[in-house]
C-alpha positions, -999 to 999 in steps of 0.1 A, spaced: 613 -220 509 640 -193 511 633 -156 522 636 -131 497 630 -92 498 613 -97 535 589 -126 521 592 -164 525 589 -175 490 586 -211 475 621 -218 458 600 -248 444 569 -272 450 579 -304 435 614 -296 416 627 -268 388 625 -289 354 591 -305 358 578 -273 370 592 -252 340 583 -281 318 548 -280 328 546 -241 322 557 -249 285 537 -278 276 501 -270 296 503 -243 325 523 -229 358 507 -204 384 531 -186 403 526 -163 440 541 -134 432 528 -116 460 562 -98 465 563 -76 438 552 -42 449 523 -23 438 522 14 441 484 31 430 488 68 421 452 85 416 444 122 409 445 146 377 478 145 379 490 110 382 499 110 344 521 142 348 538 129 379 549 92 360 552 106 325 582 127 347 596 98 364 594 70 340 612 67 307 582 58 288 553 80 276 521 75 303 499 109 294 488 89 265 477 61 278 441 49 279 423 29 299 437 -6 300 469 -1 288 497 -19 305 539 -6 296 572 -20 303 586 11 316 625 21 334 630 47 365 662 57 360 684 83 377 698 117 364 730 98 344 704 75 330 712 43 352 686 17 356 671 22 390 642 -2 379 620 -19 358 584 -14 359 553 -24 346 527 6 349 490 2 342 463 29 335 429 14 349 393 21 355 371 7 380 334 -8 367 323 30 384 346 49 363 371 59 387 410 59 370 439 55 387 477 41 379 494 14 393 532 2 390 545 -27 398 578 -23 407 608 -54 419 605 -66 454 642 -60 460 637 -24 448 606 -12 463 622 2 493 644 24 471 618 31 447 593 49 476 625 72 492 633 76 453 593 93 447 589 106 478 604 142 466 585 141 436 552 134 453 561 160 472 556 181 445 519 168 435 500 172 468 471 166 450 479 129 440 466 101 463 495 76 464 494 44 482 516 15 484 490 -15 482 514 -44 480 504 -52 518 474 -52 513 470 -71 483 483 -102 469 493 -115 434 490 -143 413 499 -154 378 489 -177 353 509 -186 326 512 -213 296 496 -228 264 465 -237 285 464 -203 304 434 -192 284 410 -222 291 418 -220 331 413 -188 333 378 -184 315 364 -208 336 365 -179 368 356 -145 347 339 -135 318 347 -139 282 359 -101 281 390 -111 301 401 -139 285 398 -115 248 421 -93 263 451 -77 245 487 -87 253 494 -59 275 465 -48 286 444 -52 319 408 -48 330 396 -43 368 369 -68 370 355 -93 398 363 -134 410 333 -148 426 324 -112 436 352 -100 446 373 -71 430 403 -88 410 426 -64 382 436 -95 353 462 -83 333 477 -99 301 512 -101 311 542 -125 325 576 -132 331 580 -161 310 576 -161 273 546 -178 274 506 -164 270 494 -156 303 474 -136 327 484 -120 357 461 -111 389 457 -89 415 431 -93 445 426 -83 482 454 -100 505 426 -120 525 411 -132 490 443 -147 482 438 -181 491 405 -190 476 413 -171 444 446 -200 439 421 -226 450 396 -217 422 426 -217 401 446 -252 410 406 -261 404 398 -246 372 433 -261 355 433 -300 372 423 -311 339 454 -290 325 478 -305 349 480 -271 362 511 -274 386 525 -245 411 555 -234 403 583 -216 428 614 -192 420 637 -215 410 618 -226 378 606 -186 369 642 -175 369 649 -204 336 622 -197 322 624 -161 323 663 -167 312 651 -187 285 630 -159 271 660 -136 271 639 -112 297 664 -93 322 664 -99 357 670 -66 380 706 -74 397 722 -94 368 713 -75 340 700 -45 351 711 -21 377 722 15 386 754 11 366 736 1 333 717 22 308 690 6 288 705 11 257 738 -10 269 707 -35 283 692 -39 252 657 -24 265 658 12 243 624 6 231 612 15 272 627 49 266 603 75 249 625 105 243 599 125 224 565 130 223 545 148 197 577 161 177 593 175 208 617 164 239 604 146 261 612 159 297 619 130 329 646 123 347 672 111 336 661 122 299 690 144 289 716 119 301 696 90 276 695 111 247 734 119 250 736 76 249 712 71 224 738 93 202 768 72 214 779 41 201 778 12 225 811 -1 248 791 -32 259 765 -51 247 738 -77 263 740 -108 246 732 -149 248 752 -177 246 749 -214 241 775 -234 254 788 -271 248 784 -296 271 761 -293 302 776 -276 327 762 -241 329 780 -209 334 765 -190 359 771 -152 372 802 -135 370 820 -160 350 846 -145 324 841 -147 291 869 -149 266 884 -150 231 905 -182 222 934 -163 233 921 -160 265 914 -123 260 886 -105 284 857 -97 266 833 -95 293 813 -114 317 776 -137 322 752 -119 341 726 -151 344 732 -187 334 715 -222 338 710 -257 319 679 -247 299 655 -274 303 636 -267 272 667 -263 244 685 -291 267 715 -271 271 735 -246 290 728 -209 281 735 -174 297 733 -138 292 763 -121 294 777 -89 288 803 -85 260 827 -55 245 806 -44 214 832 -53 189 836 -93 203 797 -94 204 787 -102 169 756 -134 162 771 -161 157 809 -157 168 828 -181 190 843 -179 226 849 -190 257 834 -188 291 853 -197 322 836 -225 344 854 -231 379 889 -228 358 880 -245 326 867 -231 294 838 -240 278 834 -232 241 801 -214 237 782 -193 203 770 -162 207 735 -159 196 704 -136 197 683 -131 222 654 -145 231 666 -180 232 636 -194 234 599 -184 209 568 -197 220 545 -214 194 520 -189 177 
């Protein structure tokens, strides 16, 4: 167990590799009760988070989940967000973004002006009061349709439904952190425990196994996703970060108005300095963050922002930032590891596909 972002989380149950392994192969469920959730309800909550966010919300329906940014007015990444539009079996809507755990603090003095400015929306941060879990691997599907209906398990990538577990209110969304299919869930705080019971329950003949924060980071890594504080941050624009397609600079033929917009659209007109990239390195001692990457003349050329020993391509790989010129597929470097230099590949991202 280690603190992190106020919570004690679970660095891991039994150790990283078998825990990632058993995500790939048959299933992992992760507590990942420390991501904040923020619920925005009124006729308004579109308008409010289609002017915050960098991607289009007024056109979402019900059940639609995005990988969204809030940036700030020079287009730096203050966060990345998932935000859901969803309706309750009664027909009541309402928004909800769930925002890094690290970053939620900053995030609620960030929206507190421009709530200011919508009275009229009902905004509350639930992540208190609330709790959430997430299922995720080849055998998601059949664990999870043993606890809710078939229209849950026929959901969408990306897309969510607020339905019930054993009677009580649950939002299942079709999303996760690891490359893998998978299904993430949302319940009451005090419902927590019984709901991972049913779970570990519903996937013992999956050799469902928990999984802590030590084994989500490779697998994450291994899918090429960024993690906020190595590859993202106030500093970095997501077109340097390789996540453009979260920006949504028009809409219906005309500019699209948020913060931050005009800032992106001067960007998207520039050509890139730096570039996110993968490597795969030789040997098996990893590079982690910070560590220099370099020509074979020992030139700069950037920097890894995340590195490990990937457990499923059985060797060390890392994300790294790199001057656009040096960051062509396929070239050759170096990066530094405690003073020696490893040769390494560049190659795309992600660096790991699951199975279709």
């Amino acid at each position: 167990m280690a603190e992190f972002a106020g919570y004690e989380m679970p660095i891991q149950y039994s150790a990283i590799v078998p825990e990632h392994a058993a995500t790939r192969s048959q299933a992992g469920l992760f507590d990942i009760s420390h991501m904040g959730r923020l619920r925005f309800e009124g006729p308004r909550a579109h308008e409010l988070l289609d002017h915050v966010l960098t991607r289009r919300v007024a056109n979402m329906r019900p059940g639609m989940v995005r990988y969204s940014l809030v940036c700030n007015e020079s287009g730096g990444i203050l966060d990345d967000v998932l935000v859901s539009n969803l309706e309750t079996p009664s027909g009541r809507q309402y928004f909800l973004l769930v925002v890094n755990a690290s970053n939620r603090p900053k995030i609620l003095k960030w929206l507190a002006p421009h709530l200011a400015e919508y009275p009229d929306i009902a905004f509350t941060d639930v992540t208190d009061s609330t709790a959430m879990l997430s299922v995720q691997g080849p055998a998601s599907v059949p664990i999870v349709e043993q606890l809710f209906s078939a229209s849950v398990t026929k959901l969408k990538y990306y897309r969510s439904l607020v339905t019930e577990q054993m009677s009580k209110p649950c939002i299942v969304s079709r999303t996760g952190y690891t490359g893998e299919d998978g299904f993430e869930l949302i319940v009451r705080s005090e419902d927590a425990q019984r709901v991972w019971e049913n779970l570990m329950l519903a996937g013992r003949e999956y050799q469902l196994q928990p999984v802590g924060l030590g084994a989500r980071d490779t697998l994450r890594l291994e899918a090429g996703m960024p993690l906020y504080g190595h590859e993202l941050d106030e500093d970095i624009d997501p077109f340097t970060a390789g996540v453009g397609f979260a920006v949504n600079l028009q809409a219906d033929g005309t500019d699209r108005q948020f913060v931050g917009a005009d800032s992106l659209r001067a960007r998207s007109q520039q050509q890139l300095a730096t570039k996110r990239i993968g490597l795969k390195l030789v040997g098996r001692r990893a590079a982690r963050e910070g560590a220099p990457v370099k020509d074979k003349a020992g030139n700069v050329l950037g920097k890894v922002t995340s590195g490990t020993f990937s457990p499923t391509l059985q060797c060390p790989i890392a994300m790294a930032y790199l001057d656009s010129d040096a960051a062509g597929t396929g070239k050759s470097v170096q990066a530094e590891v405690r003073g020696t230099r490893i040769d390494a590949e560049i190659v795309d991202l992600p660096f790991y596909r699951r199975p279709q």
